[in-house]
C-alpha positions as CSV (number, residue, x, y, z in Angstrom):
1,X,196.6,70.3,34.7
2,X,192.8,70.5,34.9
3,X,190.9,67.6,34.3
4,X,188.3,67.5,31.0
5,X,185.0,66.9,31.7
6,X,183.2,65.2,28.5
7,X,180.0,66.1,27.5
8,X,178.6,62.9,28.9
9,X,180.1,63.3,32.4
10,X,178.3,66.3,32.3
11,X,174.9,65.4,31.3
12,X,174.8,62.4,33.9
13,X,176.2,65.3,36.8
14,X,172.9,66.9,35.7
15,X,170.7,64.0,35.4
16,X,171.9,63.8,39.3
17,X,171.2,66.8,40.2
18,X,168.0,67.0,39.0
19,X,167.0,63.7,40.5
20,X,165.3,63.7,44.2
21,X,164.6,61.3,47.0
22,X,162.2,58.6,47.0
23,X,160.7,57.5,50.1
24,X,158.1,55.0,50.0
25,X,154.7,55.7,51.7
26,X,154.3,55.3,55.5
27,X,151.6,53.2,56.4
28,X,150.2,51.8,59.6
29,X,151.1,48.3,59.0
30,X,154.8,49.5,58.1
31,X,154.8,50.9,62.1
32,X,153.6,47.9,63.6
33,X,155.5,46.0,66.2
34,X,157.4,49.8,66.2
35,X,157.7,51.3,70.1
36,X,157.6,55.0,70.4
37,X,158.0,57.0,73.6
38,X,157.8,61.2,74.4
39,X,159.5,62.4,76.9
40,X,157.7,65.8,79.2
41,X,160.1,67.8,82.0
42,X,158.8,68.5,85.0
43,X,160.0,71.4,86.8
44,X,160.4,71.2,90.4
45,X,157.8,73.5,90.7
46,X,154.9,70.9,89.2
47,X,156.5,67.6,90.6
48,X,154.4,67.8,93.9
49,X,150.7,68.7,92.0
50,X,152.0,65.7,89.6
51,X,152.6,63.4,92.3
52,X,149.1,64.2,94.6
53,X,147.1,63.7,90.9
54,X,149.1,61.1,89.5
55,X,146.0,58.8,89.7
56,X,143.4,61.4,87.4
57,X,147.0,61.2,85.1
58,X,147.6,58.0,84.6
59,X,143.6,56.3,84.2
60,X,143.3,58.1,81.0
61,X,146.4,57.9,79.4
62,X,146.3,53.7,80.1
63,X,142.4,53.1,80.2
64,X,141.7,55.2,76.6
65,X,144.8,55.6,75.0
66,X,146.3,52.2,75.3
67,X,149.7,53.6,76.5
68,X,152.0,53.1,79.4
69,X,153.2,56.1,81.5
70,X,155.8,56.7,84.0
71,X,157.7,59.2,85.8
72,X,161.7,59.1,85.4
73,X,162.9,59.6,88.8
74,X,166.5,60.2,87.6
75,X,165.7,62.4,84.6
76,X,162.6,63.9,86.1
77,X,160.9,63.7,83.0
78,X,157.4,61.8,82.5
79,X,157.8,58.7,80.2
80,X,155.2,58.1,77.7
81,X,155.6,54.8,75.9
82,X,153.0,52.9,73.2
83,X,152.5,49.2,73.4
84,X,151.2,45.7,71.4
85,X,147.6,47.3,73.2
86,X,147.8,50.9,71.2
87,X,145.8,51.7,68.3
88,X,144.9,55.1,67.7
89,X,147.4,56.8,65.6
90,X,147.5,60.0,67.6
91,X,147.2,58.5,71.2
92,X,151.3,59.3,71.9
93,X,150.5,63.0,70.7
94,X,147.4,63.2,72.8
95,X,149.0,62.2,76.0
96,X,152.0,63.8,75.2
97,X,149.6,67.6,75.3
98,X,148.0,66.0,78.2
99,X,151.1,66.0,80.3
100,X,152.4,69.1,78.9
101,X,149.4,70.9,79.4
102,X,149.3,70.0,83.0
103,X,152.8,70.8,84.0
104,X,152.5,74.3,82.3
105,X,149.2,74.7,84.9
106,X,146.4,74.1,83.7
107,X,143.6,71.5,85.8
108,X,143.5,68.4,85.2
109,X,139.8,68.9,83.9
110,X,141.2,71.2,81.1
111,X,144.3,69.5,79.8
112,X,141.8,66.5,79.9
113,X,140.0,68.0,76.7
114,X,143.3,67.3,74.6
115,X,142.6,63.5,75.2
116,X,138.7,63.5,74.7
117,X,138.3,66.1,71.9
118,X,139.9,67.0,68.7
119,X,141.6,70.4,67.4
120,X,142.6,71.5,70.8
121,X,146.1,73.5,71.2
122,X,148.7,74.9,73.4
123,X,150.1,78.2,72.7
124,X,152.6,80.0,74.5
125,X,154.6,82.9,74.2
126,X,156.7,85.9,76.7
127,X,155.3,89.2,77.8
128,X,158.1,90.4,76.5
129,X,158.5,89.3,73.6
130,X,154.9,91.6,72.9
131,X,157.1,94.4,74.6
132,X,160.2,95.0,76.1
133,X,158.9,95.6,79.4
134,X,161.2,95.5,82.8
135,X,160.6,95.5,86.7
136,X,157.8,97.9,88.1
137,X,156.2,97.6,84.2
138,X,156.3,94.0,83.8
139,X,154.7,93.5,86.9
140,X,152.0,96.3,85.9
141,X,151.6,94.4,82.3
142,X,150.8,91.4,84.4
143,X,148.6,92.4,86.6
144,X,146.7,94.1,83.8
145,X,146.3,90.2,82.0
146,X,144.8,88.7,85.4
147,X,142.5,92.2,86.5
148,X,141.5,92.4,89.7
149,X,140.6,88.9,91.3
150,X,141.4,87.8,88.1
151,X,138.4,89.3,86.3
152,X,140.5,89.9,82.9
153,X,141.4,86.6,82.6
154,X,138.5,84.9,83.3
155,X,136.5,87.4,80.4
156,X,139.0,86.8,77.5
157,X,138.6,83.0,79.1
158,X,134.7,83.1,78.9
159,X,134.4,85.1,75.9
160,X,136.8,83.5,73.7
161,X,136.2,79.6,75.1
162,X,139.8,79.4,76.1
163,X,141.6,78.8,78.9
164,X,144.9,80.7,80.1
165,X,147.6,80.4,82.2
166,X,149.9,83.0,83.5
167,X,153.1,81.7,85.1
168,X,155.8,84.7,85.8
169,X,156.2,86.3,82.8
170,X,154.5,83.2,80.6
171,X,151.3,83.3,79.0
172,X,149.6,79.9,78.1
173,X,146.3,79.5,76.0
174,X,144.6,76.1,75.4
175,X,141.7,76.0,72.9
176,X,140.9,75.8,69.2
177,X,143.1,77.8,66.7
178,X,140.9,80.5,65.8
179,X,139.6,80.9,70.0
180,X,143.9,81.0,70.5
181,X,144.1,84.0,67.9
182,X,141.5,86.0,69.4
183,X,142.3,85.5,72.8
184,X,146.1,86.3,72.2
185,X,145.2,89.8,70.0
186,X,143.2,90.7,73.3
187,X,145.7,89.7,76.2
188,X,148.6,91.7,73.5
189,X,146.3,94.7,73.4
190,X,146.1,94.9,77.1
191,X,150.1,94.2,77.4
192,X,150.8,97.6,74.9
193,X,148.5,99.6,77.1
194,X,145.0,99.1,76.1
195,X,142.4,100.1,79.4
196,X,140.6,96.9,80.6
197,X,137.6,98.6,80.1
198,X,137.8,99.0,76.7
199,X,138.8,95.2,76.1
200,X,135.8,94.5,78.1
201,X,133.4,96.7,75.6
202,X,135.1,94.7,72.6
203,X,134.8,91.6,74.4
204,X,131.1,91.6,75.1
205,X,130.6,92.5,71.8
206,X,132.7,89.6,70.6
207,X,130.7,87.0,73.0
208,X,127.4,88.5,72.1
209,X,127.8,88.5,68.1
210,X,129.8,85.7,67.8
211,X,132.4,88.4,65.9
212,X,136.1,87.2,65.3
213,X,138.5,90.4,65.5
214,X,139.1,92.3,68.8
């Protein structure tokens, strides 16, 4: 036998429906005393350049941010931990990009920016996921991105303020969102096929004018 639902079982199912969460505000004051840690990988590759500049790492991080750093032996990750001593909001996040942005390759002089200034990114992304490219072409696609003695890479670099990494089939970008954009639309138009020469016209043009397509 089914059950009967009266009208007012049905109007307070709806009333509960309709109803959503209520979180009260976050505020600094509700954080304090809080500890908060981020934990970055380090791939065997990057332990060794992590280890010989583990000083130009760790003054920042504990001088201006406040924090306390360490590298996990065990886990191999770097430990990132804020204290009574912290009070900028987005120190964790800063050192956090810091880290990252040293163990993907960049200097320590460029992943340094993501402490000192603000508006600064990462982006990364696959050769192939521009285009499915194998063997003898991947390696072609590549070496198209770098240029000879890596004159490609340091014009979209120069031209668009950015910095890039290439590791394997990886391509990194640090810089402001709008600098990532237009460096990315270039390194993808030389990955479908596009002659360097032609992103060179288009790139002088850009660092000339001050335009913001490529």
């Amino acid at each position: 036998m089914a059950n009967k639902r009266t009208a007012a079982d049905m109007s307070e199912e709806d009333e509960s429906v309709g109803k959503r969460p209520c979180f009260p505000p976050v505020s600094a004051e509700s954080l304090e005393g809080a500890r908060q840690m981020r934990r970055v990988f380090v791939p065997a590759n990057r332990r060794t350049p992590l280890q010989q500049n583990w000083a130009a790492i760790f003054t920042p991080i504990v001088e201006q941010l406040k924090l306390q750093i360490r590298f996990n032996l065990r886990t191999k990750h770097v430990e990132i931990k804020t204290c009574s001593e912290t009070t900028l909001a987005s120190a964790l996040q800063k050192a956090a990009d810091f880290v990252k942005a040293f163990v993907l390759g960049f200097d320590i002089s460029d992943a340094l920016a993501l402490v000192r200034l603000e508006d600064l990114y990462i982006e990364s992304f696959d050769v192939k996921d521009v285009k499915t490219l194998k063997g003898d072409h991947l390696g072609r696609a590549i070496g198209r991105l770098a240029g000879k003695g890596g004159k490609t890479k340091f014009s979209i670099e120069n031209s668009t303020k950015t910095r890039i990494v290439l590791a394997d089939s990886k391509v990194h970008i640090l810089g402001a969102y709008h600098s990532i954009q237009v460096a990315r639309r270039a390194i993808c138009q030389l990955i479908m096929g596009t002659p360097p020469a032609k992103i060179y016209g288009k790139l002088r043009v850009l660092q000339s004018s001050g335009a913001s397509r490529v």
